[in-house]
VOZAPA-991550 format. One line per field, with one value per residue (C-alpha): residue in one letter; x, y, z. Coordinates in nm, 2 decimals. Layout:
! residues N
res	A ...;
east	X ...;
north	Y ...;
up	Z ...;
***
This chain:
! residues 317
res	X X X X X X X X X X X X X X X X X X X X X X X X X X X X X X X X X X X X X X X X X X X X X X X X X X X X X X X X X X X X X X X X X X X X X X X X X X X X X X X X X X X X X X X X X X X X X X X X X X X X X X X X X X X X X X X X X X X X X X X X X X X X X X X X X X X X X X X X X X X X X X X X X X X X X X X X X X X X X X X X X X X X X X X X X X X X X X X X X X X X X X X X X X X X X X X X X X X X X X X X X X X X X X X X X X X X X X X X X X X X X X X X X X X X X X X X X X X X X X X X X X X X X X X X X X X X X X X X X X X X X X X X X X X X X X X X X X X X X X X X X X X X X X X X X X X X X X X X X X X X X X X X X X X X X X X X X X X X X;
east	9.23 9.61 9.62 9.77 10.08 10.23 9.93 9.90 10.26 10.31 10.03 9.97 10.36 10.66 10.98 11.34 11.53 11.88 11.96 11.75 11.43 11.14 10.90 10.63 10.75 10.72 10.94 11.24 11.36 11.44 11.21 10.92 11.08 11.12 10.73 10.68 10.80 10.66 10.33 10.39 10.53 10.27 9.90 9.75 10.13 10.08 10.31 10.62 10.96 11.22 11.64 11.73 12.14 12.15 12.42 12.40 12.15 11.91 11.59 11.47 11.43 11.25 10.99 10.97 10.89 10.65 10.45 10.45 10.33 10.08 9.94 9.96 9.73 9.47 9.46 9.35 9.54 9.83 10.17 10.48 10.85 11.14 11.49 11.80 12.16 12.24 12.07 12.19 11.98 11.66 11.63 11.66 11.41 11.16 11.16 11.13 10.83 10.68 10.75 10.53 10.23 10.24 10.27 9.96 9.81 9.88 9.70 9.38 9.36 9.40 9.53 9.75 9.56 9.24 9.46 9.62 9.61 9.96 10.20 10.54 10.89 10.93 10.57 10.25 9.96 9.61 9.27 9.21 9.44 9.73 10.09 10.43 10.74 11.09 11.39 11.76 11.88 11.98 11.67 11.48 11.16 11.19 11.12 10.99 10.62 10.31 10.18 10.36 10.26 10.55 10.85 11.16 11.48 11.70 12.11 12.08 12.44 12.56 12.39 12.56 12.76 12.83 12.78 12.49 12.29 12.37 12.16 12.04 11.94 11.75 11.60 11.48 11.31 11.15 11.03 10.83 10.58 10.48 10.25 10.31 10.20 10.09 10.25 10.56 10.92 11.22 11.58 11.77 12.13 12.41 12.70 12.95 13.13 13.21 13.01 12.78 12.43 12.28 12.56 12.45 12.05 12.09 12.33 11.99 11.78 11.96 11.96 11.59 11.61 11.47 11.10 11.26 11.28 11.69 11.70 12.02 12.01 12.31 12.49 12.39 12.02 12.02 11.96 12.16 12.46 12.62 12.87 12.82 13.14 13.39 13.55 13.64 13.61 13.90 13.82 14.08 14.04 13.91 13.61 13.52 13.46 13.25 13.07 13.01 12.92 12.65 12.52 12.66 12.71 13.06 12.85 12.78 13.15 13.29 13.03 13.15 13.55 13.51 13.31 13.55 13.82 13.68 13.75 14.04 14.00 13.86 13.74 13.54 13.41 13.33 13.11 12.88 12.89 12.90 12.81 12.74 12.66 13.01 13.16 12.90 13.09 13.44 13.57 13.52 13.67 14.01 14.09 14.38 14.40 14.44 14.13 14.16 14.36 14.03 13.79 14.00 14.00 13.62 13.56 13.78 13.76 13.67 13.38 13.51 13.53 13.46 13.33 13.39 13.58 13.88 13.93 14.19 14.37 14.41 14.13 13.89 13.56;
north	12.01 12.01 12.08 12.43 12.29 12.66 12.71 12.39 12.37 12.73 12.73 12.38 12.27 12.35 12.33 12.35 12.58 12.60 12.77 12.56 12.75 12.63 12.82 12.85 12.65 12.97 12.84 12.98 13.17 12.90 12.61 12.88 12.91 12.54 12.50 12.73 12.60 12.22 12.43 12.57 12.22 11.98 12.01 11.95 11.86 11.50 11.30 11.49 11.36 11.52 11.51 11.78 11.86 12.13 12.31 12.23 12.32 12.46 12.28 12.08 11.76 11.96 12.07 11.74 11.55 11.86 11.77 11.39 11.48 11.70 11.44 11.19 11.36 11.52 11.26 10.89 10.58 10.80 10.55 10.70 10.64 10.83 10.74 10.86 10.75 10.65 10.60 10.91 11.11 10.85 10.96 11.31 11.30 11.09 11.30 11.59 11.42 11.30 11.68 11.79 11.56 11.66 12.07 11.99 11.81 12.04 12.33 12.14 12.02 11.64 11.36 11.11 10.84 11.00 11.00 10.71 10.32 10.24 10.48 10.32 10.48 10.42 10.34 10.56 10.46 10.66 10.55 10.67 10.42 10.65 10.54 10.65 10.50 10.62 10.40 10.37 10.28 9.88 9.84 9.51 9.68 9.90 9.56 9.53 9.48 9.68 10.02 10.37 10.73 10.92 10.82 11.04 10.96 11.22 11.25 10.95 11.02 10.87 10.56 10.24 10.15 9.75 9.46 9.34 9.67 9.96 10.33 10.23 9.87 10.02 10.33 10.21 9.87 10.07 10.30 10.08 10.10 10.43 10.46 10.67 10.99 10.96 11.11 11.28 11.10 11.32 11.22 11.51 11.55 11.70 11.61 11.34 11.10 11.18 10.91 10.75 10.71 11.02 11.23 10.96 11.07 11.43 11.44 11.22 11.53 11.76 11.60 11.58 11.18 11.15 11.19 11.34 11.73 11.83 12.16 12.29 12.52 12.66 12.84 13.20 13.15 13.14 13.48 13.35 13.29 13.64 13.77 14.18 14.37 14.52 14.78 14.71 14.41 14.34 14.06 13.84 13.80 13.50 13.59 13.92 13.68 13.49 13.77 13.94 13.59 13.51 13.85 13.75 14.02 14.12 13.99 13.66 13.67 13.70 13.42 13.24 13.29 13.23 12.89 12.78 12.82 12.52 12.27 12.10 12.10 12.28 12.02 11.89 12.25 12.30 11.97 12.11 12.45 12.46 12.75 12.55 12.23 12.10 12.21 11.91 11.61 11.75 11.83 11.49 11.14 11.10 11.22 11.20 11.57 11.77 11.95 12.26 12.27 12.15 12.39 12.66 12.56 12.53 12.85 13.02 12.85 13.07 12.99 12.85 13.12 12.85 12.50 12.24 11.93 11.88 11.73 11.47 11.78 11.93 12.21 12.30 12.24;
up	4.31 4.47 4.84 4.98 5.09 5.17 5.39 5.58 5.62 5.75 5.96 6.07 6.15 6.34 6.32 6.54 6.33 6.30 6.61 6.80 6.81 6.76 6.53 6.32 5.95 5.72 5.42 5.35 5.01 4.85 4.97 4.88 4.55 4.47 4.56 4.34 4.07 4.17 4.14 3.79 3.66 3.79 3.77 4.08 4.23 4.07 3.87 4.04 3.90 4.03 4.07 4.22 4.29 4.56 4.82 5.20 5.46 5.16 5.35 5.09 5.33 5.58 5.26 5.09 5.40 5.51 5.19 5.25 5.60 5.47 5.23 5.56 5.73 5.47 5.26 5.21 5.11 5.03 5.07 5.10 5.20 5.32 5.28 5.43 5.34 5.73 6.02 6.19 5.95 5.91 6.31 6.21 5.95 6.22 6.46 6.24 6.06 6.40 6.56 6.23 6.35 6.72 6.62 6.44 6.69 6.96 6.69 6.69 7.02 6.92 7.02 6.78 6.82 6.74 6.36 6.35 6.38 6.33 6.56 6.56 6.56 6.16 6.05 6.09 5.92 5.98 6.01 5.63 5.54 5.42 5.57 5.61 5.62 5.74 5.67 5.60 5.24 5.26 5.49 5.42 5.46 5.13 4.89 4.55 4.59 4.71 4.56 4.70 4.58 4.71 4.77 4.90 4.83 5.08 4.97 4.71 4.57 4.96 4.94 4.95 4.67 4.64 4.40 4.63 4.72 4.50 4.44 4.10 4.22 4.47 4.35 4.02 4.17 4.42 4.19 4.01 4.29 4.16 3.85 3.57 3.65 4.00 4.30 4.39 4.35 4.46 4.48 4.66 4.75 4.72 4.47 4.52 4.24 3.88 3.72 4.01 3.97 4.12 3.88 3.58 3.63 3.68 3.35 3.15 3.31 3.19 2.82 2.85 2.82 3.14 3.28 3.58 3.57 3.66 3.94 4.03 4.34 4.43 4.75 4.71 4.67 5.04 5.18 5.54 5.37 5.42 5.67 5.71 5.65 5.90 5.64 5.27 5.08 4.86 4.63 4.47 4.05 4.09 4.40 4.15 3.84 4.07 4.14 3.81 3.68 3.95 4.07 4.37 4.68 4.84 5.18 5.02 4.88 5.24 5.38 5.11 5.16 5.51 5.51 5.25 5.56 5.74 5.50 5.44 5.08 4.85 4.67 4.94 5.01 4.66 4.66 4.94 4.83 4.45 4.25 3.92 3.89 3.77 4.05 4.25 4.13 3.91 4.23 4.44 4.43 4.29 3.92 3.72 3.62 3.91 4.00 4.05 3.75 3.58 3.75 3.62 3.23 3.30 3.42 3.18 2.89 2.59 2.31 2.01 1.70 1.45 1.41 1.20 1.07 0.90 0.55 0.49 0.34 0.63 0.49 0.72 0.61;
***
């Protein structure tokens, strides 16, 4: 029978919110949502395959590692991994995951070695003989061998990208740790390049040749993203076809409009705010065809009245 991650998470951890706070962990719209649906999906939350392409500052680190945290500490020999893109962010998801175990500690009256025999900056490994580790992509530690359940894979699409270490070099041989049908493999991030690996997997997902289930989560599911209005809101064409397309707010709209203001281009904005998942990786790297050009034709493009081929004879068949 699965563990309640909602419960244990909401009332066993905290966590320093975006303002600095620290509070309770009570999930978020969205992160609530996505568990959700890991719960519909996946009996017992085993065998969890996941790519999922999302907008900024969603939270889906901060849930994925509170479940590998959870399994941590509730369960036995239970390996798992979590990998960031730089070491900037392998720190912050460290002391996230270590500021989990001590909130949880601190509930029960505990102390952390009382839980664990390995307590090291990247490493924890509990007397139950479940382990995890937190590491940067490229590290030498994240090898071939040995047996993992879960393994974490946080902004994949940023990971190094050379003839020697590579995200499909590393991601797939490390992979291979993981059984069939056993435990939980995510690969979160947000878009980058036309054509990489992470853009190359999602498309597989989304074609159903893949194992992995594809999730798209994009801006306005977040109920913070909204700016409350001063007077009237006049949208431009292009902001009210957003809206009527998407159900999307004229609060959201003028979150939205204003975010897009601190970016130099909108082509980097769209990447870490994108409303479909197109927009993720059309609108990065460098293209021949102007990109906005081709964001336009994709959102305006009209259905085709008639398919089919053409004869020699220029009838159409």
């Amino acid at each position: 029978m699965a563990l309640n991650y909602k419960k244990m998470i909401e009332t066993g951890f905290e966590i320093v919110d975006k303002r600095g706070i620290r509070r309770p962990f009570i999930l978020n719209e969205v992160q609530d949502m996505y568990l959700n649906q890991l719960r519909a999906d996946y009996k017992d939350m085993e065998g969890i395959r996941e790519n999922d392409l999302k907008a900024r500052q969603e939270g889906f680190s901060a849930l994925i590692d509170a479940i590998f945290t959870v399994d941590l500490l509730a369960l036995s020999n239970v390996g798992g991994q979590i990998i960031s893109h730089k070491e900037k962010e392998t720190e912050t998801l460290m002391n996230r995951v270590n500021f989990f175990v001590d909130s949880w500690c601190e509930k029960r009256g505990i102390q952390r070695e009382s839980i664990f025999k390995v307590d090291s900056r990247h490493y924890l490994e509990t007397h139950r003989g479940s382990y995890l580790f937190i590491g940067t992509a490229g590290a030498k530690t994240l090898g071939r061998g040995g047996t993992l359940q879960n393994i974490h894979w946080s902004e994949v699409a940023f990971y190094p990208n050379t003839e020697i270490l590579n995200a499909e070099k590393l991601v797939s041989a490390a992979e291979q740790q993981v059984l069939t049908g056993v435990g939980k493999i995510f690969r979160e991030s947000t878009g980058n390049m036309l054509g990489d690996y992470f853009f190359r997997e999602c498309e597989r997902s989304r074609r159903d040749e893949s194992v992995y289930k594809f999730r798209f989560f994009p801006w306005f599911l977040m109920r913070d993203y909204r700016t409350s209005l001063e007077g009237a809101f006049n949208a431009t064409p292009e902001e009210t076809a957003m809206m009527e397309k998407y159900g999307i707010e004229k609060e959201q709209m003028l979150w939205y409009r204003k975010k897009s203001m601190e970016f130099e281009t909108k082509a980097l904005f769209l990447r870490e705010y994108p409303s479909n998942p197109e927009e993720c990786f059309l609108t990065t790297g460098s293209a021949y065809f102007n990109k906005d050009a081709m964001k336009f034709y994709y959102d305006n493009v009209r259905e085709a009245q008639k398919e089919g081929q053409l004869a020699f004879d220029g009838v159409f068949m």
